[in-house]
C-alpha positions in Angstrom: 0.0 0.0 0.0 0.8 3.8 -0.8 1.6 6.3 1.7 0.6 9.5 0.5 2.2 12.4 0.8 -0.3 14.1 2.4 -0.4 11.5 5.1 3.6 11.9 5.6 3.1 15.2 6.1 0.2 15.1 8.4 2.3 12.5 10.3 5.4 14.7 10.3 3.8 17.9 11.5 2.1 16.2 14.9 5.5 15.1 15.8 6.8 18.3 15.2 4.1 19.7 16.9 4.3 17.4 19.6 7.9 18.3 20.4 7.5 21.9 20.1 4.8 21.6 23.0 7.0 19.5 25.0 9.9 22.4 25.0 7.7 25.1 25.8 6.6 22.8 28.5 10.5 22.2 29.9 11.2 26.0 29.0 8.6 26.7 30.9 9.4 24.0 34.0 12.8 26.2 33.8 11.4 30.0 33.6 8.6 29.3 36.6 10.6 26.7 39.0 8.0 24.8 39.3 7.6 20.7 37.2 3.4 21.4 37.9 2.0 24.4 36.6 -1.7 23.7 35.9 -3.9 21.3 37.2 -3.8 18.7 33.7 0.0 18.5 34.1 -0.5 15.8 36.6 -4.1 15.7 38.5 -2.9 13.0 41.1 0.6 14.8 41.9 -2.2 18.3 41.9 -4.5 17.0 44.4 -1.7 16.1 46.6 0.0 19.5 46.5 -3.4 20.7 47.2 -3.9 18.7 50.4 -0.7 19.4 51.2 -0.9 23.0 50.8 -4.6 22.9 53.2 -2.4 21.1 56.0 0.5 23.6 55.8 -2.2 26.6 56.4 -3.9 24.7 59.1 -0.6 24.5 61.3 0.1 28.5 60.5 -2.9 28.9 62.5 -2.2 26.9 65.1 1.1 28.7 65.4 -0.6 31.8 64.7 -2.6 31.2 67.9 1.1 30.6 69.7 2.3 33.3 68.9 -0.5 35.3 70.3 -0.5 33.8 73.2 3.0 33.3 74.1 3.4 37.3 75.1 0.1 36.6 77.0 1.9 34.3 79.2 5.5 35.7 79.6 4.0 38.9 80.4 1.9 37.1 82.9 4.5 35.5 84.8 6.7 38.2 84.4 3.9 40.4 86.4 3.6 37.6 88.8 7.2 37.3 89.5 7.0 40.7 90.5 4.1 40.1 92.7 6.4 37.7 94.4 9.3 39.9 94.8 6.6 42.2 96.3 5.3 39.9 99.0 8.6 38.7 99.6 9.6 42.4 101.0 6.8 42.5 102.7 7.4 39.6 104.9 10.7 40.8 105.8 9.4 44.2 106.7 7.1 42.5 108.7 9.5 40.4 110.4 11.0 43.6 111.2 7.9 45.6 112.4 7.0 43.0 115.0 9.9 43.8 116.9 8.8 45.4 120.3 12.4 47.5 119.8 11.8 49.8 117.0 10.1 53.1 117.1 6.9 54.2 115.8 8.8 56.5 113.4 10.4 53.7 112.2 7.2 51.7 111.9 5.9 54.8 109.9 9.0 54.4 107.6 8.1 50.7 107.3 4.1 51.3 106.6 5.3 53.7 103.5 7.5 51.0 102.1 4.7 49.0 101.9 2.2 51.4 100.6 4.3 51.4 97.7 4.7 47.9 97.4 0.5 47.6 97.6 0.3 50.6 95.2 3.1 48.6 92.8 0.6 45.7 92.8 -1.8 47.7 91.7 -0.4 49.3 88.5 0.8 45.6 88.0 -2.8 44.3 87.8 -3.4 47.4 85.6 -1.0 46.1 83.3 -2.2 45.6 79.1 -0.9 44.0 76.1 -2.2 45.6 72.8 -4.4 47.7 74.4 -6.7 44.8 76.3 -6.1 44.4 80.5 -4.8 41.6 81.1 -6.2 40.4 84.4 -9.9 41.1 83.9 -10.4 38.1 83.1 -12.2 37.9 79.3 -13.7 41.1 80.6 -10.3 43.1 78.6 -11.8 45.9 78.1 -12.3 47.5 82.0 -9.3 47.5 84.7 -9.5 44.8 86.9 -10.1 47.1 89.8 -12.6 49.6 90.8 -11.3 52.8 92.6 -12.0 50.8 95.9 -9.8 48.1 95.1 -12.5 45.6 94.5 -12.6 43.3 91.6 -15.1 44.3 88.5 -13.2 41.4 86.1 -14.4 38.1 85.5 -12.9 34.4 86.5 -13.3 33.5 82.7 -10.1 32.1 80.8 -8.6 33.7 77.3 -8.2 29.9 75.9 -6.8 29.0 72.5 -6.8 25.3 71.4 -3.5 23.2 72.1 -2.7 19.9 70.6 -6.6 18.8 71.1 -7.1 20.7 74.1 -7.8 23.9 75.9 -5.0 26.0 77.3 -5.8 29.3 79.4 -3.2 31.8 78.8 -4.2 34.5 81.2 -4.9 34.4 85.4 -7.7 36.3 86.5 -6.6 39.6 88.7 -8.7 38.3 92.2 -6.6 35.4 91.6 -3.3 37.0 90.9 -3.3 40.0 93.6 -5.9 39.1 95.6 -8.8 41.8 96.7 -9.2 44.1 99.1 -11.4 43.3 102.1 -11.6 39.7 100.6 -8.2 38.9 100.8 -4.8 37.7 99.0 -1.8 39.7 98.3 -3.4 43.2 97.9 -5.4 42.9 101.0 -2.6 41.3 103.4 -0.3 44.3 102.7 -2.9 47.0 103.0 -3.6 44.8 106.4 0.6 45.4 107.4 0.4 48.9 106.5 -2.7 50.1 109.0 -1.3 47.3 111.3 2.3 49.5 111.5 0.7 53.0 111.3 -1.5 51.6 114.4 2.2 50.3 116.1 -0.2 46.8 117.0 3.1 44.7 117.0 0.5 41.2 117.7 -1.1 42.4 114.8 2.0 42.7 112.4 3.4 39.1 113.5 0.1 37.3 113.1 0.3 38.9 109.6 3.6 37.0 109.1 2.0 33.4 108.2 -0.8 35.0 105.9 2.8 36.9 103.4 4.5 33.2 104.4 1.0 31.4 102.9 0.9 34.4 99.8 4.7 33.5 98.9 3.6 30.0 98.7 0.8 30.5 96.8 2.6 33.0 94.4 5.3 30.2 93.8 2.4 27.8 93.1 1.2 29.6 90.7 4.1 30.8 88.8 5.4 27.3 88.7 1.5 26.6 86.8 2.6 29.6 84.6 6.0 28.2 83.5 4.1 24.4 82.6 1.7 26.4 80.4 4.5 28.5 78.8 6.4 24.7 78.1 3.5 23.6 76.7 3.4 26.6 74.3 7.0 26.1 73.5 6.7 22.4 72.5 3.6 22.5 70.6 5.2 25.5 68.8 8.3 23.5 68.0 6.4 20.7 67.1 4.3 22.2 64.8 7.1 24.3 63.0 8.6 20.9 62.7 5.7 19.5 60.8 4.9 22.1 59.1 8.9 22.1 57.6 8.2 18.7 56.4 5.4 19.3 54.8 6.8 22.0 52.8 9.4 19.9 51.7 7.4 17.0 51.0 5.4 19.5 48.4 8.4 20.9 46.9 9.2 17.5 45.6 6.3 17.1 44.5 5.8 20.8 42.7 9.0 22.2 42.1 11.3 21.2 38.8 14.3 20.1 38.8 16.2 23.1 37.3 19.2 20.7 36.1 16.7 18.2 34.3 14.7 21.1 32.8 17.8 22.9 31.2 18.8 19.6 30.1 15.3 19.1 28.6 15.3 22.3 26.8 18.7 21.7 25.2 17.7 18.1 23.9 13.9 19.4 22.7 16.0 22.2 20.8 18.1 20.0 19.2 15.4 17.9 18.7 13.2 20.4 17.0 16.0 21.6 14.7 16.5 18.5 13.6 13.4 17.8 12.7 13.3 21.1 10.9 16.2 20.1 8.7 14.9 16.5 7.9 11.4 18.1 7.4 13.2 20.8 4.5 14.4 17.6 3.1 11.5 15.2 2.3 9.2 18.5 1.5 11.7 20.9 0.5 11.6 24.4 1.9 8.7 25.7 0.1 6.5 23.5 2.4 7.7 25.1 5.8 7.5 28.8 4.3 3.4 27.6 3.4 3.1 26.2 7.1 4.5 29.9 8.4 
C-alpha cells in the first residue's frame, strides 16, 4: 500500500508539533521553577499539593494562635514574678515591724515602704498588652479594679486550642493579687500597713504566716505559669517541625528540577531543529515557508 504524501506530512507535523509543545513545557518548567503548573499536568501529583498546601495553612494557624498567646503568658509570669518579689519584702518588713524594739517613726517608715509595694501591685494588675487588660479576666476591656480596690473582672479564661485541648493563657486579677477586704496579696499588705501605722506589733506578726501562705501560693502559681509557657513552647516546635516537612514534601512534589529542565530544553532544541532540517528535506523548503 501507498503512503501519500499528504499522510507523511500530516504524520510529520504532529510530531513536530508534539515536540515543540513538549519544549515550551520544559522551558517553561525552567522559567517558573516549578515541574506542575496547571492542574492537567498531573491531577494525582495536583491534588496532593493541594492537600498538602490545606495542612500547611492549618498548622500557621495553630502557630498563629502561639504566637499570640505566648506574650500573654511571659508577660503574665513576668507580672507575677514581680508580685512575688513584692510579697517577699513585705514579709521581711514584717519580720521587722514586730519587733517590740523599733520606734513608731520607724514603723511609719516601714508602713510607706509598703504602701508602695501595695500601690506597685496595683499598677501591675493594671497592666495591658495591645491595648486589652490583662487580668480582667475575658472582661479586657475595663481594669481589673474599681477605685476601691474591689474586683469588676471576670474568672473566665482567654483559651486558645492546644494539641486537642484547651489552654488558658491568662490568670484572673482576684486570683493574681488578691482583693481588698476579701483577701490575698493586695489585701494582706494593706492589712501590714494600717497594722504598723497603728504600732499593734500582735497584729504585724500574726500577719507574718498569711505573706508566708501568699509566697507559697505565688510560687504555686508561677510554677502553673511556667508548665503552660512549656506547653506553648513544645507545641510551637512541634508544629514548625511538621509544618517544615510538609513543605518539603510539596516541593518534591511541585517544584522542577532546574538541572533536568535545562537539560530538557537543550535536547527538545536539538530535537526540533533536527526535525526542521529532515522536514526541508522530504518537502523541500517551500512546504515550511506555506506552514508559516
Amino acid at each position: 500500500m501507498r503512503i501519500s504524501q499528504a499522510f507523511t506530512q500530516r504524520l510529520f507535523l504532529e510530531g513536530l508539533e508534539r515536540t515543540r509543545t513538549d519544549l515550551q513545557e520544559a522551558m517553561g518548567r525552567m522559567a517558573s521553577g516549578r515541574r506542575v503548573r496547571y492542574g492537567s499536568d498531573d491531577p494525582q501529583v495536583v491534588g496532593e499539593i493541594v492537600r498538602l498546601s490545606e495542612q500547611i495553612q492549618q498548622l500557621a494557624a495553630r502557630r498563629r494562635s502561639i504566637i499570640f498567646a505566648t506574650p500573654w503568658l511571659e508577660t503574665t509570669e513576668q507580672a507575677i514574678s514581680e508580685v512575688g518579689r513584692s510579697l517577699e519584702s513585705a514579709l521581711v518588713i514584717a519580720v521587722d515591724g514586730a519587733s517590740e524594739d523599733l520606734d513608731q517613726t520607724g514603723r511609719d517608715a516601714l508602713a510607706d515602704s509598703v504602701l508602695g509595694l501595695r500601690q506597685s501591685l496595683e499598677g501591675l494588675a493594671s497592666r495591658r498588652l495591645s491595648g486589652r487588660y490583662m487580668f480582667s479576666g475575658t472582661q479586657t476591656d475595663r481594669p481589673p479594679f474599681d477605685v476601691a480596690g474591689a474586683y469588676q473582672g471576670n474568672g473566665d479564661a482567654i483559651e486558645i486550642h492546644l494539641d486537642g485541648k484547651r489552654l488558658a493563657i491568662n490568670v484572673p486579677g482576684d486570683r493574681a493579687f488578691g482583693e481588698l477586704g476579701v483577701g490575698g496579696p493586695i489585701e494582706v499588705l494593706d492589712q501590714l500597713e494600717q497594722a504598723l501605722r497603728a504600732g499593734d506589733t500582735d497584729a504585724v506578726h500574726a500577719l507574718i504566716d498569711p505573706l508566708q501562705s501568699a509566697v507559697g501560693d505565688n510560687s504555686a502559681l508561677l510554677a502553673e505559669i511556667g508548665v503552660r509557657r512549656q506547653q506553648l513552647e513544645d507545641a510551637d516546635l512541634r508544629l514548625t517541625d511538621l509544618e517544615t516537612t510538609l513543605k518539603i514534601q510539596r516541593a518534591e512534589l511541585a517544584d522542577a528540577d532546574i538541572a533536568e529542565a535545562l537539560s530538557d530544553v537543550q535536547r527538545l532544541e536539538a530535537q526540533y531543529q533536527a526535525t526542521l532540517v529532515a522536514g526541508t528535506r522530504l518537502f523541500g523548503g517551500s512546504f515550511f515557508d506555506y506552514i508559516g
